[in-house]
N, CA, C and O atoms as a GROMACS GRO file, in nm:
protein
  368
    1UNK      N    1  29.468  -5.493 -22.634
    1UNK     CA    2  29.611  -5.482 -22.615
    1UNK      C    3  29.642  -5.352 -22.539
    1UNK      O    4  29.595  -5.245 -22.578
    2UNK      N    5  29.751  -5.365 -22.389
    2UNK     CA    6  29.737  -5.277 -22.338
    2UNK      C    7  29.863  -5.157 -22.414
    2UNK      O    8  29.969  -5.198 -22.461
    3UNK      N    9  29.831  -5.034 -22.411
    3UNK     CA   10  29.950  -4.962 -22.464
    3UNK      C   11  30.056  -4.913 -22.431
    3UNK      O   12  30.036  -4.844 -22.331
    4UNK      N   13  30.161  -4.912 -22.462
    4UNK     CA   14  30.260  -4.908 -22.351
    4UNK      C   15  30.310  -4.755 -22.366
    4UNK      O   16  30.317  -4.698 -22.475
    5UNK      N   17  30.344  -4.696 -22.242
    5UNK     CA   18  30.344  -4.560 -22.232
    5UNK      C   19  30.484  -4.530 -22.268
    5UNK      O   20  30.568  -4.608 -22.223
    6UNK      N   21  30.535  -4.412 -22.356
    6UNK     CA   22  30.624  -4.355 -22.422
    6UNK      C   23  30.691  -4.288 -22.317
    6UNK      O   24  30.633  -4.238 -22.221
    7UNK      N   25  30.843  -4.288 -22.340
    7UNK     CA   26  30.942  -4.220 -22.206
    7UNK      C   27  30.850  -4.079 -22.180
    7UNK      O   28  30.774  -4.074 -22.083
    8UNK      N   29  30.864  -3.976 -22.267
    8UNK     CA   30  30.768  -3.839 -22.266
    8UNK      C   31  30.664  -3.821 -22.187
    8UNK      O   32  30.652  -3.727 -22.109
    9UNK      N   33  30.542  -3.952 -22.212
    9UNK     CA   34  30.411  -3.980 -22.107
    9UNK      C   35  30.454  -3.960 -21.991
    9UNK      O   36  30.409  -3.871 -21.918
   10UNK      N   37  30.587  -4.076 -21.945
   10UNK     CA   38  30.631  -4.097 -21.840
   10UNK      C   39  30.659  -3.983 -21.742
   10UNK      O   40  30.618  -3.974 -21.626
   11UNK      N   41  30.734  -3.898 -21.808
   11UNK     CA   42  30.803  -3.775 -21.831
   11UNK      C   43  30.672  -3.674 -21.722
   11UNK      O   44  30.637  -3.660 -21.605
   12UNK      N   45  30.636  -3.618 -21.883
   12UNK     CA   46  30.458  -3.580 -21.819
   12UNK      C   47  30.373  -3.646 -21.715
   12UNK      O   48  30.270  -3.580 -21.705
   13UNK      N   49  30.374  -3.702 -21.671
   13UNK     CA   50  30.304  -3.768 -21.544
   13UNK      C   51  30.365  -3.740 -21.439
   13UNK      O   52  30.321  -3.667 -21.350
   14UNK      N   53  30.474  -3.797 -21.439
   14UNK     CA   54  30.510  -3.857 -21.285
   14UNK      C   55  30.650  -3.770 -21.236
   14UNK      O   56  30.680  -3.778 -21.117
   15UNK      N   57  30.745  -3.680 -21.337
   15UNK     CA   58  30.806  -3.583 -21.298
   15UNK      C   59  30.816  -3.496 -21.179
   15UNK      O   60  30.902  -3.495 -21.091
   16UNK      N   61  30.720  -3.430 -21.193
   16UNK     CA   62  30.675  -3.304 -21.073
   16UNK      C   63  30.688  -3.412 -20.955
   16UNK      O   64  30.794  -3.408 -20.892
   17UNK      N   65  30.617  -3.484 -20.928
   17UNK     CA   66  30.611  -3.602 -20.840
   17UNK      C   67  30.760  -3.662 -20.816
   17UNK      O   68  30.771  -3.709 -20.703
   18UNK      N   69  30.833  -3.668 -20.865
   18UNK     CA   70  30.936  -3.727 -20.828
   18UNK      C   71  31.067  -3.642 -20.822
   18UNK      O   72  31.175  -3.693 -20.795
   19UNK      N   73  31.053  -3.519 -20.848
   19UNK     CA   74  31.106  -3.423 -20.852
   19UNK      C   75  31.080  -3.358 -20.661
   19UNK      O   76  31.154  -3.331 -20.566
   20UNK      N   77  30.985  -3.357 -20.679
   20UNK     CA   78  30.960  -3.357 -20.493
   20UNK      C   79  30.981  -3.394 -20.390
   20UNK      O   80  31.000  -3.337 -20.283
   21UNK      N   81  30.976  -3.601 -20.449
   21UNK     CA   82  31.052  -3.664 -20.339
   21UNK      C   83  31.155  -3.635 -20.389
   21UNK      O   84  31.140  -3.513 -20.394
   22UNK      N   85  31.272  -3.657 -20.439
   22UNK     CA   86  31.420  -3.578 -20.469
   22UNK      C   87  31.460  -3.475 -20.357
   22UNK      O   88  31.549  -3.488 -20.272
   23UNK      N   89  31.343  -3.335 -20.384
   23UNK     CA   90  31.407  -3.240 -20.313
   23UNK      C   91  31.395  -3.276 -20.167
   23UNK      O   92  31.469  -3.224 -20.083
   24UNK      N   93  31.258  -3.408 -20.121
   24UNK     CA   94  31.241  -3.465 -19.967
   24UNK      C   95  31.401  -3.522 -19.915
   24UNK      O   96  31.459  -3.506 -19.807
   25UNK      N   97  31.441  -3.594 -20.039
   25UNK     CA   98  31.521  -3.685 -20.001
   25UNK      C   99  31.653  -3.614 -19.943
   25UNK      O  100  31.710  -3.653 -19.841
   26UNK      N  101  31.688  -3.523 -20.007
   26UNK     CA  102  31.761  -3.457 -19.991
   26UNK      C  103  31.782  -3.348 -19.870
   26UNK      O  104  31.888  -3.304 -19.826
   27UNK      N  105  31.652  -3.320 -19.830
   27UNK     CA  106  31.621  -3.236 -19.697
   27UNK      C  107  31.679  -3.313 -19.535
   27UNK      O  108  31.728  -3.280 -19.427
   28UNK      N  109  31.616  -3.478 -19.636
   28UNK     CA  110  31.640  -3.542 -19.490
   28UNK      C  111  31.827  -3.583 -19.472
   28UNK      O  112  31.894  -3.590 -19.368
   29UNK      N  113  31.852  -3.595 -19.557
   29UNK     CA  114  32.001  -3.608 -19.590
   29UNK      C  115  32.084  -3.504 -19.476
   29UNK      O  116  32.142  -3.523 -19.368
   30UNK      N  117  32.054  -3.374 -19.569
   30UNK     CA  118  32.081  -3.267 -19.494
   30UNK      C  119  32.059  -3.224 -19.377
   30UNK      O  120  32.137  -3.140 -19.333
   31UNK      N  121  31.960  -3.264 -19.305
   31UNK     CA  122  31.897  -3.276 -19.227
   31UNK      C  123  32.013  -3.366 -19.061
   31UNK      O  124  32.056  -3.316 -18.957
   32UNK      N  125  32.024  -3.517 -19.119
   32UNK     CA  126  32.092  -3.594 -19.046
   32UNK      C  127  32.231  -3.562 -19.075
   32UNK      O  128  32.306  -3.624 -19.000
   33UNK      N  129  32.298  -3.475 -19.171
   33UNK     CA  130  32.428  -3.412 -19.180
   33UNK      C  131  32.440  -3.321 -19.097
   33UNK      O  132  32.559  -3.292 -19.096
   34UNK      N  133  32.393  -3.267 -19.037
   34UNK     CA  134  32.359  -3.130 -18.981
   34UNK      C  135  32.361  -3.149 -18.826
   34UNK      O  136  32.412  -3.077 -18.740
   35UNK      N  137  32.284  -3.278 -18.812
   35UNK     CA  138  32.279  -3.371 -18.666
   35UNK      C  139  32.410  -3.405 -18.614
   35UNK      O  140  32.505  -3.455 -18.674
   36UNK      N  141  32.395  -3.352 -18.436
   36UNK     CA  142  32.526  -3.431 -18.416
   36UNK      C  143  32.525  -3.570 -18.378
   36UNK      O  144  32.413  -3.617 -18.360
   37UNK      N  145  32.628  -3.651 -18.360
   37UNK     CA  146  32.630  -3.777 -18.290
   37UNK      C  147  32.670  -3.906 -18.406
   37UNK      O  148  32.725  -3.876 -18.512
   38UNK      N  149  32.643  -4.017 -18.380
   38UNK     CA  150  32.695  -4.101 -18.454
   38UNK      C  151  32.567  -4.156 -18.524
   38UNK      O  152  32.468  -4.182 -18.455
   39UNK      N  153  32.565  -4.178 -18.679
   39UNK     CA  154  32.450  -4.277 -18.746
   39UNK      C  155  32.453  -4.409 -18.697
   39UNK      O  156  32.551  -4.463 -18.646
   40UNK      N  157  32.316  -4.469 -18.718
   40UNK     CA  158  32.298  -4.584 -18.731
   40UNK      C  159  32.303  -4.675 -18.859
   40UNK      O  160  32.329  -4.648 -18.976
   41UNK      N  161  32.263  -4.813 -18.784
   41UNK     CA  162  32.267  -4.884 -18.927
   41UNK      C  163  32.154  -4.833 -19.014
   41UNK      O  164  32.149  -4.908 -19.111
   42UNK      N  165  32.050  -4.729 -19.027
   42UNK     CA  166  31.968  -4.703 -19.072
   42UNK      C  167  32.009  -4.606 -19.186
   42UNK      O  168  31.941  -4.602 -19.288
   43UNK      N  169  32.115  -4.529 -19.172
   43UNK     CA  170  32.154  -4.456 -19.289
   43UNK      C  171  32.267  -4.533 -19.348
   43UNK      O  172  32.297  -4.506 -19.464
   44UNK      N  173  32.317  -4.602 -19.300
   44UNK     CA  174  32.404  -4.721 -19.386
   44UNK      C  175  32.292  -4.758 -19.468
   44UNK      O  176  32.254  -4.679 -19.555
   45UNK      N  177  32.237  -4.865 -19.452
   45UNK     CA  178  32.144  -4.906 -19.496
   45UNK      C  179  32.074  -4.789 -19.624
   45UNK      O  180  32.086  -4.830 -19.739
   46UNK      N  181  32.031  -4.701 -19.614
   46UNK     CA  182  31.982  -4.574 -19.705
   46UNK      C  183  32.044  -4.549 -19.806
   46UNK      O  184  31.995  -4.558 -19.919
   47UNK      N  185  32.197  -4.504 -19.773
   47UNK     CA  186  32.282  -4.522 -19.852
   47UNK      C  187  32.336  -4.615 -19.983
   47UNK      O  188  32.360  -4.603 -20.104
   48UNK      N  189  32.340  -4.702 -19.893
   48UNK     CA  190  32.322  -4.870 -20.042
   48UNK      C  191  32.220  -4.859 -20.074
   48UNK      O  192  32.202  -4.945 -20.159
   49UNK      N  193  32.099  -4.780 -20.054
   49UNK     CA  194  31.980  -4.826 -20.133
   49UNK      C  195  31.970  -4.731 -20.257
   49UNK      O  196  31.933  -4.752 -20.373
   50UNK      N  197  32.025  -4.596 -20.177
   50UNK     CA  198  32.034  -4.488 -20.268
   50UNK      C  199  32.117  -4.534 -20.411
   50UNK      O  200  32.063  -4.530 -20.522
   51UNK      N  201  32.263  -4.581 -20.385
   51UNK     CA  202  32.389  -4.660 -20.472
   51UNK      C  203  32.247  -4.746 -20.575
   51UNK      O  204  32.252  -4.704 -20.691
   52UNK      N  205  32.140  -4.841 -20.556
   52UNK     CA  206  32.047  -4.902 -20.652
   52UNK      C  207  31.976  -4.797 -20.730
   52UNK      O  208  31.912  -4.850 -20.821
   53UNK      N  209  31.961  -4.653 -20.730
   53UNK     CA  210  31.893  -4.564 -20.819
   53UNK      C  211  31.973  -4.508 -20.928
   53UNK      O  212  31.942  -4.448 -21.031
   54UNK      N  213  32.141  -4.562 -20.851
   54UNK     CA  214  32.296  -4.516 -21.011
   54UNK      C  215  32.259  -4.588 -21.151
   54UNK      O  216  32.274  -4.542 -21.264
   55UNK      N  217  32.183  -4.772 -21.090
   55UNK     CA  218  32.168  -4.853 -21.185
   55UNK      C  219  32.093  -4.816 -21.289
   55UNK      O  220  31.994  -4.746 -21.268
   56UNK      N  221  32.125  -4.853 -21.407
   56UNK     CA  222  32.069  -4.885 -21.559
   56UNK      C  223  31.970  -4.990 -21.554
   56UNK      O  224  31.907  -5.011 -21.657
   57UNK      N  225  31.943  -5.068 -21.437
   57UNK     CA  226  31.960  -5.191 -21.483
   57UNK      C  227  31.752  -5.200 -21.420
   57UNK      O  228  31.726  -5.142 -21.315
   58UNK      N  229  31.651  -5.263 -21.485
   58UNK     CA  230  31.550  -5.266 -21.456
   58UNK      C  231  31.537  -5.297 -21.296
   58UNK      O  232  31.637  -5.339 -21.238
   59UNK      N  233  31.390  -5.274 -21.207
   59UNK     CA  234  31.377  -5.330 -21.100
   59UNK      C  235  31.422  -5.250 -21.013
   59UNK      O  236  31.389  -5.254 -20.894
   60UNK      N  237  31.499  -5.172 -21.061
   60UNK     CA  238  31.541  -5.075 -20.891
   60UNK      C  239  31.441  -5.051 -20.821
   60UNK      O  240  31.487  -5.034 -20.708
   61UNK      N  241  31.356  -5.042 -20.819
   61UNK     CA  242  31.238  -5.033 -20.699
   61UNK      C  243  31.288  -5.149 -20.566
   61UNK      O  244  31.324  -5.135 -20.449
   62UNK      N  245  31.260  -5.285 -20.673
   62UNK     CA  246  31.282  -5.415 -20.609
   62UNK      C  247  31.404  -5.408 -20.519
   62UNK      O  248  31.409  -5.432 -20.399
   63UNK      N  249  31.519  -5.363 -20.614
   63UNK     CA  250  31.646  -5.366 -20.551
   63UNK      C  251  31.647  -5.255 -20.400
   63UNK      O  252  31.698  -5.282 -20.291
   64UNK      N  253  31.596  -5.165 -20.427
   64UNK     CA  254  31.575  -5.072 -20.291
   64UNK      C  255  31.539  -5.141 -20.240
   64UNK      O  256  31.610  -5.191 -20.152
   65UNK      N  257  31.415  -5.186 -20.262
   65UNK     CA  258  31.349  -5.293 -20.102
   65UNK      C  259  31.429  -5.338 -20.050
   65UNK      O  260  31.457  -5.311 -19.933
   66UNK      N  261  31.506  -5.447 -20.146
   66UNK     CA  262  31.607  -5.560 -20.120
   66UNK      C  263  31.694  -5.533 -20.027
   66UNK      O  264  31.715  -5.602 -19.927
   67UNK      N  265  31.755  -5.418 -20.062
   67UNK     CA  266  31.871  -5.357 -19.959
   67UNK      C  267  31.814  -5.298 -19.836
   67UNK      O  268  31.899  -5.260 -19.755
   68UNK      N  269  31.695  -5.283 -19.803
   68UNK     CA  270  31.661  -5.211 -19.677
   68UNK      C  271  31.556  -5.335 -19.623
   68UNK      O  272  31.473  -5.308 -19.536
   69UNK      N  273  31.567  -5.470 -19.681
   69UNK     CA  274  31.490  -5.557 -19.626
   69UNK      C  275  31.559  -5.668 -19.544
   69UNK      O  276  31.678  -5.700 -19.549
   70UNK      N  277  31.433  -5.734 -19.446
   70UNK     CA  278  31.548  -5.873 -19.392
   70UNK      C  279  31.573  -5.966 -19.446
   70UNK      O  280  31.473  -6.034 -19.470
   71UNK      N  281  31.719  -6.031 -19.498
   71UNK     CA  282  31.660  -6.129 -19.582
   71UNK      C  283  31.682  -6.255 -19.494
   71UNK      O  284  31.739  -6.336 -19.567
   72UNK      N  285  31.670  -6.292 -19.411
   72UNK     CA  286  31.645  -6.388 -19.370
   72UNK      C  287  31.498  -6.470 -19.380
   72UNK      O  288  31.390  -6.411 -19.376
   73UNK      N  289  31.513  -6.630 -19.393
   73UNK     CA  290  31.380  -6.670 -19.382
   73UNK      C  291  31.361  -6.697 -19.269
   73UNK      O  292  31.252  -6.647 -19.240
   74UNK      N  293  31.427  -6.776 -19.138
   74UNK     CA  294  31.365  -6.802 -19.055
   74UNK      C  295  31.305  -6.724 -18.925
   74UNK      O  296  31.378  -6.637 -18.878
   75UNK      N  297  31.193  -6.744 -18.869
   75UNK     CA  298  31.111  -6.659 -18.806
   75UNK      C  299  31.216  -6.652 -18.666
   75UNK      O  300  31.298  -6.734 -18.625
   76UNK      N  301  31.169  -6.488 -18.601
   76UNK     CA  302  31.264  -6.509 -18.500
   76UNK      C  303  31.137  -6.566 -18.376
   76UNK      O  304  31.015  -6.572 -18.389
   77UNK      N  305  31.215  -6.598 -18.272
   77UNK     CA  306  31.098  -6.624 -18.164
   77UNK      C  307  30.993  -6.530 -18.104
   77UNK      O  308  30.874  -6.547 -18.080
   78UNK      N  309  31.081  -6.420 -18.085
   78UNK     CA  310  31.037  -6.274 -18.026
   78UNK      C  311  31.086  -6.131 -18.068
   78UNK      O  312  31.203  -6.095 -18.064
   79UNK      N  313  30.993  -6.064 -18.103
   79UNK     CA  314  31.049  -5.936 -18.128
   79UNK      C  315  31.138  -5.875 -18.044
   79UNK      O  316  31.144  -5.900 -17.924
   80UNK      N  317  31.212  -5.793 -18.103
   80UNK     CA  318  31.341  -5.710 -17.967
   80UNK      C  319  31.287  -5.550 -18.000
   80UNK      O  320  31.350  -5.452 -17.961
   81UNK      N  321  31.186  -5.543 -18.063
   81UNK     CA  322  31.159  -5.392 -18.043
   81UNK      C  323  31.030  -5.370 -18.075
   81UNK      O  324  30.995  -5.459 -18.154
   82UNK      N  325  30.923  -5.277 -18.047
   82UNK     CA  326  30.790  -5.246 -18.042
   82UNK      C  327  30.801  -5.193 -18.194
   82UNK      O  328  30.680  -5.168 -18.201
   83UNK      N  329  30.841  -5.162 -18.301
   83UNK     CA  330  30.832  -5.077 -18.418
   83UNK      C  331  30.934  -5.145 -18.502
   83UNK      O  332  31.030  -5.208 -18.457
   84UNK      N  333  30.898  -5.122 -18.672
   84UNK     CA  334  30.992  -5.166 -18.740
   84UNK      C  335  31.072  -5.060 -18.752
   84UNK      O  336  31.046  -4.945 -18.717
   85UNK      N  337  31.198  -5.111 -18.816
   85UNK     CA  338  31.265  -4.990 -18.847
   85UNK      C  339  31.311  -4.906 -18.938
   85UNK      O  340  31.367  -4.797 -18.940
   86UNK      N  341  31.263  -5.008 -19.038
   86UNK     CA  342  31.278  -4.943 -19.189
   86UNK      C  343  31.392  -5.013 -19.249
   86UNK      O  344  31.386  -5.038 -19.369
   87UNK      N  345  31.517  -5.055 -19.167
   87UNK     CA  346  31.572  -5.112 -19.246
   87UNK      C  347  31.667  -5.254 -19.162
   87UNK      O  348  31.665  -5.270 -19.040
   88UNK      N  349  31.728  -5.327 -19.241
   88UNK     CA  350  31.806  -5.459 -19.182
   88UNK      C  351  31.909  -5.391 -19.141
   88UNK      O  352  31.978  -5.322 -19.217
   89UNK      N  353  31.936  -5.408 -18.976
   89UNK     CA  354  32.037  -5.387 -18.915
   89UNK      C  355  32.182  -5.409 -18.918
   89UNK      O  356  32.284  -5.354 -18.876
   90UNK      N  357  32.136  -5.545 -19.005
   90UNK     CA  358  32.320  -5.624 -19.054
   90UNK      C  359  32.374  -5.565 -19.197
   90UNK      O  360  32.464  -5.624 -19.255
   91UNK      N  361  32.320  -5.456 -19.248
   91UNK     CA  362  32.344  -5.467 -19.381
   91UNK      C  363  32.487  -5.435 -19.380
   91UNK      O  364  32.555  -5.358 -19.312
   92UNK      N  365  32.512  -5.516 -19.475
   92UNK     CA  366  32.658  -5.474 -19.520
   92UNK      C  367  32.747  -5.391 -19.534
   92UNK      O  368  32.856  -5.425 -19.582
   0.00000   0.00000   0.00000
């Protein structure tokens, strides 16, 4: 039976670590605040994903993806750009 790790473990492990990306996340924030010119759909997009880490609610990992993913199923014919981009252009 596998054991399931106590908030504290959690705590102790993976803190420092996530405490880091935090202060990343935040650099880059500041970073594109600081920038002149107009955003793209790429920090739209960031933004709603960020709004999924407010939740209580299990899966926010999933839900980040979700919001920075395409959800379309059907295949397109041809790519329109050499690189992905990290996130769905239409997002809401």
């Amino acid at each position: 039976m596998e054991k399931t790790m106590t908030r504290q473990e959690a705590l102790d492990l993976y803190f420092m670590d996530a405490r880091s990306k935090l202060i990343d996340l935040a650099a880059f924030l500041d970073r594109v605040d600081r920038a002149e010119g107009e955003a793209d759909f790429r920090l739209k997009a960031f933004r709603l994903a960020l709004r999924e880490l407010e939740r209580k609610e299990p899966q926010r990992a999933k839900q980040v993806l979700l919001t920075l993913s395409d959800p379309t199923t059907k295949p397109i014919a041809k790519a329109t750009a050499k690189a992905a981009s990290g996130a769905w252009p239409e997002t809401e």
